[in-house]
Backbone as a ProteinNet text record, in pm:
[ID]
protein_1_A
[PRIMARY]
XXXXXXXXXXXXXXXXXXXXXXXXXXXXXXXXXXXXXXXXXXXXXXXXXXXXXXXXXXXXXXXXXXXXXXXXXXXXXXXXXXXXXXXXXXXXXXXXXXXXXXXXXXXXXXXXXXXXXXXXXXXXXXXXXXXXXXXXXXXXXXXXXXXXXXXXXXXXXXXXXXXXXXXXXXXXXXXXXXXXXXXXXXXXXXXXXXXXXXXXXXXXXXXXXXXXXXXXXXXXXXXXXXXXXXXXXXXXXXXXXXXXXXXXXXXXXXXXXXXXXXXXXXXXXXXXXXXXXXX
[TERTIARY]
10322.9	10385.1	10339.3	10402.7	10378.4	10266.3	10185.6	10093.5	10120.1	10217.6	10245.8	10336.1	10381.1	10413.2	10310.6	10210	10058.3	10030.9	10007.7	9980.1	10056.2	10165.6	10255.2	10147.7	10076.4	10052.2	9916.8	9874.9	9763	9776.3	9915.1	9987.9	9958	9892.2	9890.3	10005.7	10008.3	10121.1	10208.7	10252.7	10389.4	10541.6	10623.6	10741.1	10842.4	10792.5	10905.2	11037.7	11126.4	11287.9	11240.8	11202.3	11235.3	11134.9	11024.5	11019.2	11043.7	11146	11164.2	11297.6	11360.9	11493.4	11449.3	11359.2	11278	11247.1	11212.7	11156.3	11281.5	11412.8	11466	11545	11524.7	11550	11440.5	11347	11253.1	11333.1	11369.4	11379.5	11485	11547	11595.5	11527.9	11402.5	11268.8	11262.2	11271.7	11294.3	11415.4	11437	11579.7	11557.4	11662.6	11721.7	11742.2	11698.5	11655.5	11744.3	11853.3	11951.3	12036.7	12155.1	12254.7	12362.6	12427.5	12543.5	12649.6	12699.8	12777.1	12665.6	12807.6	12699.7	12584.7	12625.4	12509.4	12601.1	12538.4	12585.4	12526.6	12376	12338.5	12274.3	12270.7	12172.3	12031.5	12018.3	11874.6	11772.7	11815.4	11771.7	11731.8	11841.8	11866.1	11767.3	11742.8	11601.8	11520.6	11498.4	11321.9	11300.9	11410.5	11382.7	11311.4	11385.3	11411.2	11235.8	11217	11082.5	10985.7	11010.4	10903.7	10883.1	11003.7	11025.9	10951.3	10958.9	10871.9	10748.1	10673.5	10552.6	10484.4	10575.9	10498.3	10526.7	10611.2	10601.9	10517.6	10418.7	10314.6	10300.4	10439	10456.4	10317	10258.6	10182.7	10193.6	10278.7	10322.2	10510	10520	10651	10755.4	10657.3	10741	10794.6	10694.2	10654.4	10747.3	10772.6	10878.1	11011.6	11105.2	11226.7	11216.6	11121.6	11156.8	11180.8	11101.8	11128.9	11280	11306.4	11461.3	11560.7	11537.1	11636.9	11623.6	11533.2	11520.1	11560.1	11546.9	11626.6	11765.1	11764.9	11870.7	11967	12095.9	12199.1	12225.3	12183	12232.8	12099.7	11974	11883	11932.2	11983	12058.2	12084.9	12225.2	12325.6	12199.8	12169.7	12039.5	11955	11910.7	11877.7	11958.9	12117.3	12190.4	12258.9	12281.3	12285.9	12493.3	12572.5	12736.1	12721.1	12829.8	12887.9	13082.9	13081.4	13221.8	13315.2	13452.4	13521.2	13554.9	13617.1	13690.7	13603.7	13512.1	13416	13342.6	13288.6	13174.4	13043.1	13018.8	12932.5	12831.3	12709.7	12598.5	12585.6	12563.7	12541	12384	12306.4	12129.3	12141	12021.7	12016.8	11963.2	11952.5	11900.6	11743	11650.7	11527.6	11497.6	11545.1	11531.8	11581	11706	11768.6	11622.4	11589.2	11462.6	11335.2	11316.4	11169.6	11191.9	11320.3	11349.8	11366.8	11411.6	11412.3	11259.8	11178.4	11042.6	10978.1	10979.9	10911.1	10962.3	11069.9	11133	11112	11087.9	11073.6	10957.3	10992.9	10904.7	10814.6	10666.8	10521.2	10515.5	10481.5	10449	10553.8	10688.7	10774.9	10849.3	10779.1	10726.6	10632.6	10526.7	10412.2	10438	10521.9	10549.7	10640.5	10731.3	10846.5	10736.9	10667.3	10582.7	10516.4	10408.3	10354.6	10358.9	10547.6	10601.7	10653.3	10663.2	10699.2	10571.5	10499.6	10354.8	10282.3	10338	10209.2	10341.5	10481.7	10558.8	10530	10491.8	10498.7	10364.7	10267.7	10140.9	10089.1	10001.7	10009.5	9885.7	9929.8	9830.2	9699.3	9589.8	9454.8	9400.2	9441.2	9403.9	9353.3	9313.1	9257.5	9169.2	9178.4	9087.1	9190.2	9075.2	9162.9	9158.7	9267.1	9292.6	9219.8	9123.8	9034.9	9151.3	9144.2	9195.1	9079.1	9090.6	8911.7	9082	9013.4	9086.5	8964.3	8978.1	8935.5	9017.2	8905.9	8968.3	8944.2	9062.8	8993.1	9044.5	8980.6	9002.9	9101.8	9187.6	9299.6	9215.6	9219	9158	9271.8	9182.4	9336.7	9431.2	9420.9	9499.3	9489.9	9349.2	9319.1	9409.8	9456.1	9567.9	9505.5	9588.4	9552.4	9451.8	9483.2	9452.8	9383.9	9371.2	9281.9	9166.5	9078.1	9024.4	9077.5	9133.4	9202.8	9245.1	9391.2	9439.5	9361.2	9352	9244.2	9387.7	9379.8	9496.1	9396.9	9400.5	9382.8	9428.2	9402.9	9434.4	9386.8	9498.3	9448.5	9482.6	9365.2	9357.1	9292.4	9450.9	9332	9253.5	9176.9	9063.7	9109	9285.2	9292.5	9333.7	9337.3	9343.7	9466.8	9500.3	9686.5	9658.4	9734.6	9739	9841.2	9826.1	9910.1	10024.6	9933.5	9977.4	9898.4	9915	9852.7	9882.8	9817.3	9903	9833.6	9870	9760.2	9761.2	9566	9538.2	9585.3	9595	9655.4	9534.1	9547.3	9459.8	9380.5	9378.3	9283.4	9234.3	9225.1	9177.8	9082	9067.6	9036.6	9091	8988.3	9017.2	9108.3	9024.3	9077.2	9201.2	9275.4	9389.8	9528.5	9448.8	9581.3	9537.3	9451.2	9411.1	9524	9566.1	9680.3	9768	9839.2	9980.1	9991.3	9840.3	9862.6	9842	9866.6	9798	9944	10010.5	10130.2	10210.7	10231	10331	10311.1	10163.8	10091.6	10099.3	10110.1	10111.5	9923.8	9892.5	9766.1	9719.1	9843.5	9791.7	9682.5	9577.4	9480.9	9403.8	9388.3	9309.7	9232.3	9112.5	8996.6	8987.9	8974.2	9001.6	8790.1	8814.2	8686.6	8695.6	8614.9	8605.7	8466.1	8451.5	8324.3	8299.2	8192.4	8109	8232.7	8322.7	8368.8	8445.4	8498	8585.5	8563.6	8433.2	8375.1	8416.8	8501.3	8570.2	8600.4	8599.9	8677.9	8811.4	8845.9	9020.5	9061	8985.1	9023.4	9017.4	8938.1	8906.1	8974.6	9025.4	9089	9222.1	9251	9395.2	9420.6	9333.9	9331.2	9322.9	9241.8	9263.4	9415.7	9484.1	9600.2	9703.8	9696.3	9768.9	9710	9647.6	9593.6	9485	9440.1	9336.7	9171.4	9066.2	8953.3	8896.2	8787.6	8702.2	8563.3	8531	8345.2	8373.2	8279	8271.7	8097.2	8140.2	7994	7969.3	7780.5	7753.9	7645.8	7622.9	7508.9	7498	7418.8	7358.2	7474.4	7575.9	7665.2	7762.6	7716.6	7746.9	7595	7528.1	7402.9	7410	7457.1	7499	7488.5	7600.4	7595.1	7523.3	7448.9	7329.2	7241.7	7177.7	7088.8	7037.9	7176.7	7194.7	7183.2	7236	7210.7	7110.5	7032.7	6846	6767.3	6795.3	6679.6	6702.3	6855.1	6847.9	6731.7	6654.1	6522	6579	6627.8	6604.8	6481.4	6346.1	6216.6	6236.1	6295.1	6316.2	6366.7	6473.8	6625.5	6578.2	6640.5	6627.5	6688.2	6641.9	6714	6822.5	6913	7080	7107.1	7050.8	7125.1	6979.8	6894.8	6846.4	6881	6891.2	6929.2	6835.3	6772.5	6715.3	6771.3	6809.2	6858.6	6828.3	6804	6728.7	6913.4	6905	6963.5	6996.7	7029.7	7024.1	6835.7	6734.4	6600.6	6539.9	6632.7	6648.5	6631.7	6538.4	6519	6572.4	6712.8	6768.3	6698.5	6629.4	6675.4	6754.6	6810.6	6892.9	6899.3	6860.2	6862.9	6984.8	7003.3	7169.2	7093.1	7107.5	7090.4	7219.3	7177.7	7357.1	7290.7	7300.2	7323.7	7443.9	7430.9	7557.5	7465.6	7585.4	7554.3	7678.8	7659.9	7774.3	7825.7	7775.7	7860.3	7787.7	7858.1	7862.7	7977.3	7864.2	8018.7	8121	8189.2	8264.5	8383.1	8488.4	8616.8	8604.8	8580.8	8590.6	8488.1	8344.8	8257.6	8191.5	8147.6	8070	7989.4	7960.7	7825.1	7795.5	7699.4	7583.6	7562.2	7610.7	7484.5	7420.4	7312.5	7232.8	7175.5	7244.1	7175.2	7086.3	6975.1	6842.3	6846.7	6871.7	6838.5	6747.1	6625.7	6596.2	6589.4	6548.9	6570.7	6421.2
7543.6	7674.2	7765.7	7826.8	7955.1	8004.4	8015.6	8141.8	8271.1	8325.9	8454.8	8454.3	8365.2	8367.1	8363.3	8329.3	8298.4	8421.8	8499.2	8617.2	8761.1	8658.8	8766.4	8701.3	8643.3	8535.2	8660.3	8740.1	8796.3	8946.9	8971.7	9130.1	9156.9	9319.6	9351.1	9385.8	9373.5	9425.1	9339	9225.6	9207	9227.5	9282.5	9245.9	9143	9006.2	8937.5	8991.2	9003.2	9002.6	9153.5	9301.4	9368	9376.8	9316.5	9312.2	9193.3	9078.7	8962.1	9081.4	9148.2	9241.6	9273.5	9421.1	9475.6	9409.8	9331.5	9235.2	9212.8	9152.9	9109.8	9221.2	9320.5	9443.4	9426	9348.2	9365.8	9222	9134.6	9051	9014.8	9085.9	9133.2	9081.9	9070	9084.5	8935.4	8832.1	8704.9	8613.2	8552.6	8523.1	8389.7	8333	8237.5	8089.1	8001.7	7916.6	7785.4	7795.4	7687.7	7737.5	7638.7	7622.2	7711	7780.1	7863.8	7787.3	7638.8	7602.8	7552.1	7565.6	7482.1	7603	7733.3	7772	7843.2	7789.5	7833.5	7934.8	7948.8	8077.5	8145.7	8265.5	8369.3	8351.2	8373.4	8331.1	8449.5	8572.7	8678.1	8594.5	8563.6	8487.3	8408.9	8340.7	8196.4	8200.2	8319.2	8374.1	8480.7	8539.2	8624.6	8529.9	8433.5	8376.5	8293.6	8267.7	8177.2	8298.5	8444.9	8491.5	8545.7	8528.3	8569.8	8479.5	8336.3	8241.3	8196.5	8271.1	8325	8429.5	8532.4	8654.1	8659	8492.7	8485.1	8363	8330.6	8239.5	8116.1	8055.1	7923.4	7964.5	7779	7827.1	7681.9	7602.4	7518	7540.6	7405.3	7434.7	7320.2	7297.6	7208.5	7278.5	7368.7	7501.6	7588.9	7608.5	7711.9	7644.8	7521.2	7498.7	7462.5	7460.3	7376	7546.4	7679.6	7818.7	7861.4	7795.6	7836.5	7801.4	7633.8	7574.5	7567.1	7681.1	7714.7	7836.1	7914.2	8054.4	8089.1	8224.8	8243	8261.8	8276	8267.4	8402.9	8484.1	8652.8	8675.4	8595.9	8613.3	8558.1	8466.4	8408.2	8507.8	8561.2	8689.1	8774.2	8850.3	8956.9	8939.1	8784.1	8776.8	8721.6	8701.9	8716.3	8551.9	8498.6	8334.1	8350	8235.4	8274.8	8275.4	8344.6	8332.5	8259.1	8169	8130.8	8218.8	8260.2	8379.6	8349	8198.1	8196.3	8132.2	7998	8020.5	8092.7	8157	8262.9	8191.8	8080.1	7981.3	7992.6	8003.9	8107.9	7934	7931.3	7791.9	7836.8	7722.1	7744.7	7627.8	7624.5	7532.1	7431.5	7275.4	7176.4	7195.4	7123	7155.6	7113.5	7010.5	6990.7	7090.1	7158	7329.8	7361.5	7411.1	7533.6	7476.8	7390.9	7287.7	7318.2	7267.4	7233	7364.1	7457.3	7639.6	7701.5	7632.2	7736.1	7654.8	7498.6	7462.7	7519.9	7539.5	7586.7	7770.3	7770	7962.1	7988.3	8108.1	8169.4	8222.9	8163.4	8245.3	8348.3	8397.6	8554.2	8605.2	8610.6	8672.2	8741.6	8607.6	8614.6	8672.9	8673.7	8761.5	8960.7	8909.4	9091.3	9171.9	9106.4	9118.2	9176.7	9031.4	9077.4	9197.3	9195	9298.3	9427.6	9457.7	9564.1	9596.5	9546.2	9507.6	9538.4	9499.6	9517.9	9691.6	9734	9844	9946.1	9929.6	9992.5	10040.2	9884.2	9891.5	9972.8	9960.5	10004.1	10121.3	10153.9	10256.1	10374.1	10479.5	10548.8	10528.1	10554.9	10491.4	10624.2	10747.4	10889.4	11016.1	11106.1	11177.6	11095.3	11161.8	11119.3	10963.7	10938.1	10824.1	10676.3	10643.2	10439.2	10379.8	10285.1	10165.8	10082.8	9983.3	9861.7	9783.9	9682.6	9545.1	9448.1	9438.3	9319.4	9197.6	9069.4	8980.1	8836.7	8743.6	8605	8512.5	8432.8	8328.7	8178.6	8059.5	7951	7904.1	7835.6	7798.1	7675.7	7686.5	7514.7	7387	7290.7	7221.2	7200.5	7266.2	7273.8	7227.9	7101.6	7021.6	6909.5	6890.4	6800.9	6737.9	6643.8	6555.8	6614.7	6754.9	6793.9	6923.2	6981.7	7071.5	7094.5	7133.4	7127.9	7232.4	7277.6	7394.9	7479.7	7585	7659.8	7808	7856.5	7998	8141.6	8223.3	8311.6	8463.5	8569.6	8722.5	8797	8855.8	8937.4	9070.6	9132.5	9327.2	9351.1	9375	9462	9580.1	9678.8	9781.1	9725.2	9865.1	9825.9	9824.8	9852.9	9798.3	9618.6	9534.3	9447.9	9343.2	9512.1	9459.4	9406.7	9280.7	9195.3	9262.6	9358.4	9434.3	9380.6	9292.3	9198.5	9091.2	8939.2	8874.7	8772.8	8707.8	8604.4	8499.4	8435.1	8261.4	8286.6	8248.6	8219	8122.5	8135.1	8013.5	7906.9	7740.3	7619	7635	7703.4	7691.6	7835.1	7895.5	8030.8	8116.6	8202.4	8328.3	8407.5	8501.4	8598.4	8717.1	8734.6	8840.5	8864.7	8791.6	8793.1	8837.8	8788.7	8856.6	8974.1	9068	9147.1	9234.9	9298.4	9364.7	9329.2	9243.4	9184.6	9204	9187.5	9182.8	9296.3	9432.9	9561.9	9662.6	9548.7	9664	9665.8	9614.2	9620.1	9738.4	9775.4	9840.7	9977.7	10086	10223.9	10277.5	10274.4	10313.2	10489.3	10558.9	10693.4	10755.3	10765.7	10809.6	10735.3	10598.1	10510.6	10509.8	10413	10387.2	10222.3	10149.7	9973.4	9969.7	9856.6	9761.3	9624.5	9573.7	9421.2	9408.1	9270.7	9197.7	9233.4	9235.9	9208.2	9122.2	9086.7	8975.1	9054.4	9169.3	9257.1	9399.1	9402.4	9577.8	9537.6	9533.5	9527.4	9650.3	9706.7	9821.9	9829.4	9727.5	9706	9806.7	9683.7	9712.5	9871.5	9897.7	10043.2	10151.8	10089	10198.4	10215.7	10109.2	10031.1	10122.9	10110	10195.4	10355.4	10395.3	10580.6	10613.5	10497.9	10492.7	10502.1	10469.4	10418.7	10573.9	10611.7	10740	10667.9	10616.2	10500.1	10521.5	10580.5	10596.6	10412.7	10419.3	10282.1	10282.8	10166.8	10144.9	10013	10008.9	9885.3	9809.9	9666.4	9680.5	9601.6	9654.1	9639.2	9531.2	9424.7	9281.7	9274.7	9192.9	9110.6	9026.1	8999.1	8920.6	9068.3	9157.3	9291.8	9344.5	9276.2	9287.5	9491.3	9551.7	9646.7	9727	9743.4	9835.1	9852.7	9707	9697.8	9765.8	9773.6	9843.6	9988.7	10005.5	10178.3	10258.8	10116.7	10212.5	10215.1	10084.3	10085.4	10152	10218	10294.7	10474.8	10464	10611.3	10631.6	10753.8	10827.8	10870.7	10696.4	10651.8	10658.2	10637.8	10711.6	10855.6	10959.8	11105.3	11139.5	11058.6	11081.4	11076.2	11188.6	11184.3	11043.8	11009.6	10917	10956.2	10915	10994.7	10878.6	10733.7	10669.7	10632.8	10554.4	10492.2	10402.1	10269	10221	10068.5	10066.6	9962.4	9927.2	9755.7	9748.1	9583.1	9504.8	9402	9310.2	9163.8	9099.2	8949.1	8852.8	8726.8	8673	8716.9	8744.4	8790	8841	8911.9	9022.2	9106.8	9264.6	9276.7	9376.9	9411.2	9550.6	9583.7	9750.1	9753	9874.6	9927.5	10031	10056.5	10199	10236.4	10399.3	10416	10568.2	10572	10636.4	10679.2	10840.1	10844	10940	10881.3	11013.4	11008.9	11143.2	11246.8	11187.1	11190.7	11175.7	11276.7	11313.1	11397.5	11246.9	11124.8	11071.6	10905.8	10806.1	10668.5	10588.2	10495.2	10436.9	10317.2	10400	10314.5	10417	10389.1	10447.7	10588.9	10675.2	10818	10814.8	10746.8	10701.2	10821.1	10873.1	10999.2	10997.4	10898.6	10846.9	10746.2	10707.3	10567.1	10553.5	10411.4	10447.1	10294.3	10331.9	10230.6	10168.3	10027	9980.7	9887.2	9895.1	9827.4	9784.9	9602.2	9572.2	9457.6	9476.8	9377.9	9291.2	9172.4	9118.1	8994.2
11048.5	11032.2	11145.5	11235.9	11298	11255.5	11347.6	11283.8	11316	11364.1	11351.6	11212.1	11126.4	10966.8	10933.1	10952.1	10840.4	10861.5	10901.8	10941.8	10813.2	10760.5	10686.2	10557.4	10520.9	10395.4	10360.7	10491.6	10473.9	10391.1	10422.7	10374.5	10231	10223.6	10103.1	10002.5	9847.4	9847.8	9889.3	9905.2	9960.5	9859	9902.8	9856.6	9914.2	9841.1	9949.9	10021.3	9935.8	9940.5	10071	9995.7	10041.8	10218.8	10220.5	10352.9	10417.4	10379.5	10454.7	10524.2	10455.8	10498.2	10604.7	10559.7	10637.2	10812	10776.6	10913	11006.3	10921.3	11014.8	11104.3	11069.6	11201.6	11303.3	11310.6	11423.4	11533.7	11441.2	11490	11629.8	11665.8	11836.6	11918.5	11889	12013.3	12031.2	11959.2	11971.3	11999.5	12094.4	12203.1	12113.4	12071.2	12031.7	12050.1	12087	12160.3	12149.7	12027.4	12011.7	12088.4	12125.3	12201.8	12172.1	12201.7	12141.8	12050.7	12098.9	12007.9	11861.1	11789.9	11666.9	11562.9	11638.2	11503.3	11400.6	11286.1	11169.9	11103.9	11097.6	11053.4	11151.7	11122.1	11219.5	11245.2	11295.8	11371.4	11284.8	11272.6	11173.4	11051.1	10990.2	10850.9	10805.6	10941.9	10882.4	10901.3	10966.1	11024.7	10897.3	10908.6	10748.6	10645	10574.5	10487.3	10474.9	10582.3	10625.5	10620.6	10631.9	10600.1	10445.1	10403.4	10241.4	10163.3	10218.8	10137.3	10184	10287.3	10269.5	10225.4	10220.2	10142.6	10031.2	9988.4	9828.4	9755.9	9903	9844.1	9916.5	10027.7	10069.3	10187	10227.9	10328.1	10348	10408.8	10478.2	10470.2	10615.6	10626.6	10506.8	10448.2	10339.6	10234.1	10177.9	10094	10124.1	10253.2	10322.2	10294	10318.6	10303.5	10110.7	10073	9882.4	9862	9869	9788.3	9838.9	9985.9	10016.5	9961.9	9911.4	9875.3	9725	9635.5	9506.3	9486.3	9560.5	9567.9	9514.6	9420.4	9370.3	9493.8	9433.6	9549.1	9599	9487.9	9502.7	9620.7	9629.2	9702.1	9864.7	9867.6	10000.2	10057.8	10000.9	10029.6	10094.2	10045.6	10086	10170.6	10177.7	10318.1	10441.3	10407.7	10491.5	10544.1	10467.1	10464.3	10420.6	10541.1	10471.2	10343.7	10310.1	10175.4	10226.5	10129.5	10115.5	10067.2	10138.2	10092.3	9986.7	9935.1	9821.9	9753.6	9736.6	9560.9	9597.5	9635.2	9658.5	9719.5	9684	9728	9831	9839.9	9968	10017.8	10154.4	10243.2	10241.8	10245.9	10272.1	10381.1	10510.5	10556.9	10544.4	10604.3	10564	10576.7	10545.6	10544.8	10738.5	10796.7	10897.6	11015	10966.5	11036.5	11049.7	10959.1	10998.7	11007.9	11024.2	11112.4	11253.1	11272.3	11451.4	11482.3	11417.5	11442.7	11471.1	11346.4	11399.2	11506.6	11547	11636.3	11723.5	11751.9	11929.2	11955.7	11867.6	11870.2	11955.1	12073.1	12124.2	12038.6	12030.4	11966.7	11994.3	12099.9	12155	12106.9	12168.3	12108.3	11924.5	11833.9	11695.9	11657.2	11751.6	11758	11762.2	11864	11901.8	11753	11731.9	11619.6	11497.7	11448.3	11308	11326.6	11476.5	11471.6	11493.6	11533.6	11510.5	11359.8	11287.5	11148.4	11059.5	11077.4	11011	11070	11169.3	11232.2	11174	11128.8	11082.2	10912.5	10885.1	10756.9	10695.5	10777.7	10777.1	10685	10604.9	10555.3	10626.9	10692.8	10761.7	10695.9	10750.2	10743.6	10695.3	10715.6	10670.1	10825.9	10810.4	10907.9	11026.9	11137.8	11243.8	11340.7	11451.2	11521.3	11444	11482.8	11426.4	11479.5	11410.9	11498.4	11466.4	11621.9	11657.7	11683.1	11626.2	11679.9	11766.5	11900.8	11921.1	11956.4	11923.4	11907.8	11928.2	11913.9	11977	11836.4	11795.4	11719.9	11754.9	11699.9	11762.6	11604.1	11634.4	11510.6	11459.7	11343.8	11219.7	11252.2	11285.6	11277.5	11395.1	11520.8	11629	11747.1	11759.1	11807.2	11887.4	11998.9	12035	12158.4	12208.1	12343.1	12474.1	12541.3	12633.3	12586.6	12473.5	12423.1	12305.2	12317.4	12179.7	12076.5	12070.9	11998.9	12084.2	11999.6	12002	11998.5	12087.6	12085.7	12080.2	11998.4	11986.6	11962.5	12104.3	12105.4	12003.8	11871.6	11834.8	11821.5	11783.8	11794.6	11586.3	11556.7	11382.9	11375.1	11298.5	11235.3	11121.4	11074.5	10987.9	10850.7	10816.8	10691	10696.4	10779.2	10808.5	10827	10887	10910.1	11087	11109.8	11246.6	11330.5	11415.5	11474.6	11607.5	11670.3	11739.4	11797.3	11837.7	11877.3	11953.2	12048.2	12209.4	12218.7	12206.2	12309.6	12401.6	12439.9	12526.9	12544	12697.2	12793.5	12817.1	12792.2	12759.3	12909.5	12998.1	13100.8	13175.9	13073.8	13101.8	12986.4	13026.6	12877.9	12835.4	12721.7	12676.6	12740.3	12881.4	12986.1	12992.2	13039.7	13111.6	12971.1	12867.5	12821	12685.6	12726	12692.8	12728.7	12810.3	12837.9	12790.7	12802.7	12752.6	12586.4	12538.1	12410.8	12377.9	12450	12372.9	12431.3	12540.5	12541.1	12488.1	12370.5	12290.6	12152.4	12158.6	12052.6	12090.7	12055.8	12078.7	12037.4	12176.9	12187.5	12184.8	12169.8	12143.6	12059.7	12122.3	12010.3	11957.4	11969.6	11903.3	11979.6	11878.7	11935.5	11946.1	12043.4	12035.5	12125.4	11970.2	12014	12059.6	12106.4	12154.4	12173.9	12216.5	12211.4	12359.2	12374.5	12537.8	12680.7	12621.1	12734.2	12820.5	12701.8	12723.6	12825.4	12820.7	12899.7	13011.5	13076	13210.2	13276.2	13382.5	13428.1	13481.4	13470.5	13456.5	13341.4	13219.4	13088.9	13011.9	13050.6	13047.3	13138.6	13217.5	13278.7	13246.2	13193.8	13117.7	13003.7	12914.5	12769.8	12793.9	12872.1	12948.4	12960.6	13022.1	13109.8	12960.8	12853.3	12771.7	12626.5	12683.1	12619.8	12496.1	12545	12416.6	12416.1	12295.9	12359.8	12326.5	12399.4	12355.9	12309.1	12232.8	12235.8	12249.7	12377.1	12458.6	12477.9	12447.4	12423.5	12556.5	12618.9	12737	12725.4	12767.4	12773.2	12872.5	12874.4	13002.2	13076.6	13009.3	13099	13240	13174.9	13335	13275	13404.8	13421.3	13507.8	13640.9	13660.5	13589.5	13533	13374.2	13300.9	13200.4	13092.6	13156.3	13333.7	13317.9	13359.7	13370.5	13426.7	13289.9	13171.1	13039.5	12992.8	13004	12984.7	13002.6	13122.6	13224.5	13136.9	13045.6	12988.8	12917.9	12974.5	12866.6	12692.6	12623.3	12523.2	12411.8	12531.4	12461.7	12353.6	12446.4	12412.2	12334.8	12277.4	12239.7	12076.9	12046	11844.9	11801.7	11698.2	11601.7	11515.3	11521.1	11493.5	11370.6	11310.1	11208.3	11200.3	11019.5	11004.3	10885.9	10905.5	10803.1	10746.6	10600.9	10572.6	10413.5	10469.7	10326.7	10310.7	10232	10189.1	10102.4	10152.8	10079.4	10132.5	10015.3	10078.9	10110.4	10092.1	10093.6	10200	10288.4	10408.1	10441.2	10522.2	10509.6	10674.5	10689	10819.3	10816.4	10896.6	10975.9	11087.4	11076.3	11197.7	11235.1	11326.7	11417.6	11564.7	11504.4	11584.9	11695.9	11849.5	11923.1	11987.4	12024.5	12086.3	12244.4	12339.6	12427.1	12545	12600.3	12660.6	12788.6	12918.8	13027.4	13122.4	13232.6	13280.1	13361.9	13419.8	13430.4	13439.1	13477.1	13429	13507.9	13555.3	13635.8	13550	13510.7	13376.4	13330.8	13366.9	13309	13191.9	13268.4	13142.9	13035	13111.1	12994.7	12994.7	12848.9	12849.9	12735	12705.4	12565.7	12578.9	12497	12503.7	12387.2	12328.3	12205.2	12195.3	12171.5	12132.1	12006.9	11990.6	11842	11856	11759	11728.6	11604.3	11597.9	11469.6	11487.1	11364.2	11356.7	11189.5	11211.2	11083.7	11042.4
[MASK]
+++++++++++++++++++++++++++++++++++++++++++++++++++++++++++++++++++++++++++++++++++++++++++++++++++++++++++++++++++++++++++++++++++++++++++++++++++++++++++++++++++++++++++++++++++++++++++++++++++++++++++++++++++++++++++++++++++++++++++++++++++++++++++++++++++++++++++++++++++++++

């Protein structure tokens, strides 16, 4: 199955019927990949339909054609499947139609669709700016001839809606499609995190550019940076968070430092903060 459908399996709340609808207005963004002669249903229709029977529980593609081809008929209609003029009769496709449909479908492009669909459907988070975490995960299972897995960038807010997300390309990284995967997202005002791989000054100058603030975290892998922030008179600086809390038979503390600098060689950087945990 797509994992930009697995992705719908995660949605709170789902209403199948009314956001498989919903969805297929996004669906424009994905170009069509069968031949012009020969199609019988809409390309809307079966991407709808395939996400209706995941956000009504399917989570394989076997799962996906048995809820289609169990579906009431008045349910067809609604998600947009012919109807026969004279018995009234709704056509569903064969289970093999929509196998050979989701293998050939542009990912990214499925990617962009849901996650305009999802950051739509979204329910505001309340006062103040949106965190975005973008992050990398490696797929279960996606192991093939010339790779050890499938590695796929994603961008989540913090109610844990998947806003958008891209494969990495099998001979590269994270980097490169850090952009690609964030221009499709309306960065006004947010705040986007990432891991260490990410503190780039590309990247940062990228997100300024896109009106986006950041917390970027600084290591030893940009040695430069880590120690222009080290050398801050950290000694001096009040303690701004203390936190001790015991569990698992485990005692964490953590300590949160913040200071102001007039400047930093780092994209519109104008704070520091420093965390100390130990365990």
């Amino acid at each position: 199955m797509p994992t930009a459908l697995a992705q719908l399996g995660r949605t709170a709340a789902p209403a199948p019927l009314a956001d498989a609808v919903a969805l297929s207005g996004f669906l424009d963004l994905v170009p069509d990949p069968r031949g012009v002669r020969g199609r019988r249903y809409r390309l809307s229709a079966l991407v709808a339909a395939a996400a209706a029977s995941v956000l009504a529980g399917a989570r394989s593609l076997t799962a996906i054609t048995e809820w289609i081809s169990d579906v009431p008929a008045w349910a067809c209609r609604v998600l947009g499947f012919p109807t026969d003029p004279f018995s009234g009769a709704v056509s569903v496709p064969h289970p093999h139609t929509l196998r050979r449909l989701l293998v050939q479908l542009d990912g990214d492009a499925l990617d962009r669709a849901i996650g305009a669909f999802l950051t739509a459907r979204a329910t505001p988070a309340g006062p103040g700016p949106r965190a975005i975490a973008v992050d990398g995960k490696a797929l279960l299972g996606s192991r093939t001839r010339v790779t050890r897995h499938v590695t796929l960038l994603a961008a989540m807010d913090h109610t844990g809606h998947v806003l958008a997300q891209r494969q990495v390309a099998d001979k590269s990284n994270e980097i490169p499609a850090f952009r690609p995967l964030l221009d499709s997202v309306d960065l006004t005002g947010t705040v986007i995190t990432a891991d260490a791989l990410h503190t780039q000054h590309a990247h940062g100058t990228y997100l300024r550019e896109r009106g986006a603030h950041y917390i970027a975290q600084v290591k030893a892998n940009h040695p430069g940076l880590f120690d222009r922030i080290r050398r801050l008179p950290w000694r001096e600086i009040t303690l701004d968070h203390h936190d001790r809390t015991r569990a698992h038979h485990r005692l964490e503390i953590r300590r949160l430092k913040t200071a102001a600098f007039a400047h930093l060689d780092y994209p519109d950087a104008r704070q520091a903060l420093q965390v100390v945990r130990w365990s």
